[in-house]
N, C-alpha and C positions, 0 to 999 in steps of 0.2 A: 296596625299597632303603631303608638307613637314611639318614634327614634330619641331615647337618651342619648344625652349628651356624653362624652367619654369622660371618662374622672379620671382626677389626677388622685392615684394611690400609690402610696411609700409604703416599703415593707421592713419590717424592726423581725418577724421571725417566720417560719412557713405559715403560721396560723396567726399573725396578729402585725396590722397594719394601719395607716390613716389615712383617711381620704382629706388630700389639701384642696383650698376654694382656686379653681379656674381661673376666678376674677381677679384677684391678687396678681396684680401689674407684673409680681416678681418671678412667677409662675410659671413655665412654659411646658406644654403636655403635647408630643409628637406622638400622632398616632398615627401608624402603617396601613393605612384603608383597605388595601387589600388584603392583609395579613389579622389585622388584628393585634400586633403586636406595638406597643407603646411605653415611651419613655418620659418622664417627667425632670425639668432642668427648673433649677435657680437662678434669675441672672446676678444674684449678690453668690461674685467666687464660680461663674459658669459652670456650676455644680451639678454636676450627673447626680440625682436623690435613687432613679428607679430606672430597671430598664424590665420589662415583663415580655417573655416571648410568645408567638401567637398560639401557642399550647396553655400557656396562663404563667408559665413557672416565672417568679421571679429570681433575678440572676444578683441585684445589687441592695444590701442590706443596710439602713439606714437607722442610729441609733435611738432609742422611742426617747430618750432622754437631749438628741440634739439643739443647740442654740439655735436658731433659725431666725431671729431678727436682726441679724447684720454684726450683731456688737462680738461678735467669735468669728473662727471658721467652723463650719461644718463639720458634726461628729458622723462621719460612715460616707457613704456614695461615695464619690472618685474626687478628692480634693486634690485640684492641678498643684503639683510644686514648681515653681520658678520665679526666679534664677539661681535658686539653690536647694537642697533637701538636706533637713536637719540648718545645723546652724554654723557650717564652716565658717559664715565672715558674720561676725558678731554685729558689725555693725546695722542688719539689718533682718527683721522677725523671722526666725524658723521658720523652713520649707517658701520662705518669700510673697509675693505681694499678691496673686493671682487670686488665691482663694477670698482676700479677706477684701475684694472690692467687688462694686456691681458693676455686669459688664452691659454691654448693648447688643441687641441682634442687628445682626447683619440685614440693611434693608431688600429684602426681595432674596433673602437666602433660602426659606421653606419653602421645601420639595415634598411631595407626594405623590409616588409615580406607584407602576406595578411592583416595579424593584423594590425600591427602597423606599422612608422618609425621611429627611432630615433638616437640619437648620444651622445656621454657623453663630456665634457672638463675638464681639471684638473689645479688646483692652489696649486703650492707646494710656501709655505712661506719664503723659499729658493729667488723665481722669482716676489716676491714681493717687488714692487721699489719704489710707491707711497703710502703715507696714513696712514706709517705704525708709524707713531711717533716717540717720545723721550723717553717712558715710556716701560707703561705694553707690546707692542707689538713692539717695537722699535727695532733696528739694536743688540742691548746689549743682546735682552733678552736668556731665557733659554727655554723659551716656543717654542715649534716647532708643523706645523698643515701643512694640505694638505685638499684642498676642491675637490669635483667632483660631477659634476653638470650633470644630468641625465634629458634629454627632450624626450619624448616620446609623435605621435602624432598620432592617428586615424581619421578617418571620423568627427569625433564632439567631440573629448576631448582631451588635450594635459595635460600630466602629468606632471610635475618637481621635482626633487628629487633631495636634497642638500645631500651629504653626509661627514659628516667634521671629519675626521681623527685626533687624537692626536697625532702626531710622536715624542713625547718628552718624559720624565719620570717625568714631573711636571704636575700636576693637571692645569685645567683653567677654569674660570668661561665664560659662554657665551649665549649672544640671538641670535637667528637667525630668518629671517623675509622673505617676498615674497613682496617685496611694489606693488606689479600688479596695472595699471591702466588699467581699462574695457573701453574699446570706451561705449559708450552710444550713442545709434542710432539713428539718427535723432536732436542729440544735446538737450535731453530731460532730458538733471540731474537735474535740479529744478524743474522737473513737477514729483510731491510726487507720482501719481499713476502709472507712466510709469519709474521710479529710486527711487529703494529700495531695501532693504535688508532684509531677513526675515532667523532668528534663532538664535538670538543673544537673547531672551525671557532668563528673568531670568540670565544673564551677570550684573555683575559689570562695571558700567561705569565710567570712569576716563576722564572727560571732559576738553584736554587740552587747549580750549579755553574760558570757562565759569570758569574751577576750581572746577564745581559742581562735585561730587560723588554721584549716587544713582544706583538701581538693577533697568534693562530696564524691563519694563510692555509686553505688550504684542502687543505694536503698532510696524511695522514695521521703520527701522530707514530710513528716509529720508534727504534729503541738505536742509537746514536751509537758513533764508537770509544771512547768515554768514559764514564766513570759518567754514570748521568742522573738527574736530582732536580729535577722542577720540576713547579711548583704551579699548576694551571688554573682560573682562575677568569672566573664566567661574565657575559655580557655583562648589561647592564640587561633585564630583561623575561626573563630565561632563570632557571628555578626548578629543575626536576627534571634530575637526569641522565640521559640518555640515550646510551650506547655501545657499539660494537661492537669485541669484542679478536678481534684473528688472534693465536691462539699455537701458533702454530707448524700440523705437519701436520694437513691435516682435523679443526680446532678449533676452530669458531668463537665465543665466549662473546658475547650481549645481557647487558649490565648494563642497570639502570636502579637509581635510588637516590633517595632523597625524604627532606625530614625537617621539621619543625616544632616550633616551643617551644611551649606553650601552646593548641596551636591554628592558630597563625598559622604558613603556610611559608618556611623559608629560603631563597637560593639556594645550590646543591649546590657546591663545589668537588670539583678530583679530584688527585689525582697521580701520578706518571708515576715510577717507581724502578728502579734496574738497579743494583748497584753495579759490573759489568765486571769485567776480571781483577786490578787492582790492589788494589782495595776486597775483593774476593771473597778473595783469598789472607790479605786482614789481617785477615779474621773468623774468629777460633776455630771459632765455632759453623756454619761455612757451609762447604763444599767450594772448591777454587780455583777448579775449573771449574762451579759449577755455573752459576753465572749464565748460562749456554749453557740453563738449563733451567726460566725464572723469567722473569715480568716480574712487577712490583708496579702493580696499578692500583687505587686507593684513593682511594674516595666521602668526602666529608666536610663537617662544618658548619664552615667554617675564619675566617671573614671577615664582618665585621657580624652576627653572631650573639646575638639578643636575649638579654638576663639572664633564667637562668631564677628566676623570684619561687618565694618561699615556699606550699609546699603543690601546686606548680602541674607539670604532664610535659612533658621533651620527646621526640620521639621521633626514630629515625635508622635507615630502610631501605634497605638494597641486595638487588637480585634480579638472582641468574645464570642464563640459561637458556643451553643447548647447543642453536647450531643449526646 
């Protein structure tokens, strides 16, 4: 029989997905030879679109309505934030520069062994053309950074690894984030028992849509009738993430996530995202219903995060496995 080539296929729901062209420069499809298991990248925003483990189930839900020819970021897969999330210094675009430039692969970075396969890309601040402001990260500054962005994929877990370079001699303050949206199977993110979150117990919540502040009890976090937007942050002595996502039918995703400046560990914040149906209808780039087929759980350095000094790395891991 003759050997098909492997496709690159993004998935918007359990049953409805596209097959993008290979040939498109922008394209990148890692597939795990021994496994079966493969992941499809963007280099415009080193955009995770798919990760599908070697059972078929796809893990990362990508909106059917996303912008994809460079002029946006990316609606779904895992848009990197940095050097900020959200828009603490106005001076420069929401969640920051990463997503909304084309990056490069690393020459001689793909791998495909028994283990693993994977491939790196790189963003030197130099090839940075969109997003980058008038201010603190603007054409003027004095600050200089280099990203590189590490995918690694097995049979049932695809790793990511941010790793952000200071190439300057000026100190800079920064967060960095994973916004992942998980498909949810079957389109069951409002049903509490089959879409949830569990390990966030004893987190500081910062609820950006109620305004409330209080330490989460011991219920798992579920979507509410309402958009949900709120920020987990971990108790004293709690460093690495550790959590378990219900999305939906026969889904189970382990995250865990880690990160360090220099060496030294931070602790991990997370977030908890839906926008529901009214939020969902106002986005161009999003379907009305899809948020029935999406939750956002997203690892980050968000809160007391050391300056990273001149010359010096930090790094930012999140690992999903299907179990």
């Amino acid at each position: 029989t003759m050997s098909t080539a492997p496709k690159a296929v993004v998935f918007h729901t359990s049953t409805s997905s596209t097959e993008l062209d290979c040939n498109d420069d922008d394209i990148v499809l890692i597939t795990h030879t021994k496994s079966g298991a493969n992941c499809v990248l963007k280099k415009f925003g080193a955009h995770v679109l798919s990760y599908q483990t070697a059972a078929g189930k796809p893990l990362i839900m990508l909106s059917k309505d996303a912008i994809m020819d460079g002029s946006a970021a990316i609606r779904g897969g895992i848009p990197l934030c940095f050097p900020q999330f959200g828009q603490p210094d106005k001076s420069y675009l929401q969640h920051g520069f990463l997503r909304r430039n084309k990056w490069t692969v690393v020459e001689g970075s793909e791998f495909d062994t028994d283990d693993a396969a994977g491939i790196k890309l790189e963003l030197e601040l130099k090839d940075v053309t969109v997003a980058r402001g008038d201010g603190t990260w603007g054409n003027d500054t004095k600050l200089n950074c280099k990203c590189i962005l590490t995918v690694s994929i097995d049979d049932k877990s695809m790793t990511n690894t941010l790793e952000m370079q200071n190439l300057g001699t000026e100190a800079f303050d920064f967060q960095v984030l994973l916004h992942t949206y998980y498909l949810v199977a079957m389109g069951k993110a409002l049903d509490h028992e089959l879409c949830n979150v569990k390990g966030f117990e004893g987190y500081m919540v910062d609820d950006k849509v109620s305004g409330e502040t209080y330490t989460l009890g011991s219920d798992p976090v579920t979507i509410p009738d309402v958009i949900i937007d709120r920020v987990y942050t971990p108790p004293d002595g709690t460093i690495d993430l550790n959590l378990t996502i219900a999305a939906g039918v026969d889904n189970l995703v382990e995250l865990t996530a880690n990160g360090d400046v220099d060496g030294t560990k931070v602790p991990v914040s997370g977030v908890v995202w839906n926008p529901h149906k009214i939020k969902a209808e106002a986005m161009g780039d999003f379907g009305s219903d899809q948020y029935n087929d999406m939750i956002c759980v997203e690892p980050g350095l968000l809160s007391n995060v050391p300056q990273l000094k001149g010359g010096k790395t930090a790094t930012f891991t999140q690992v999903m496995t299907s179990i």
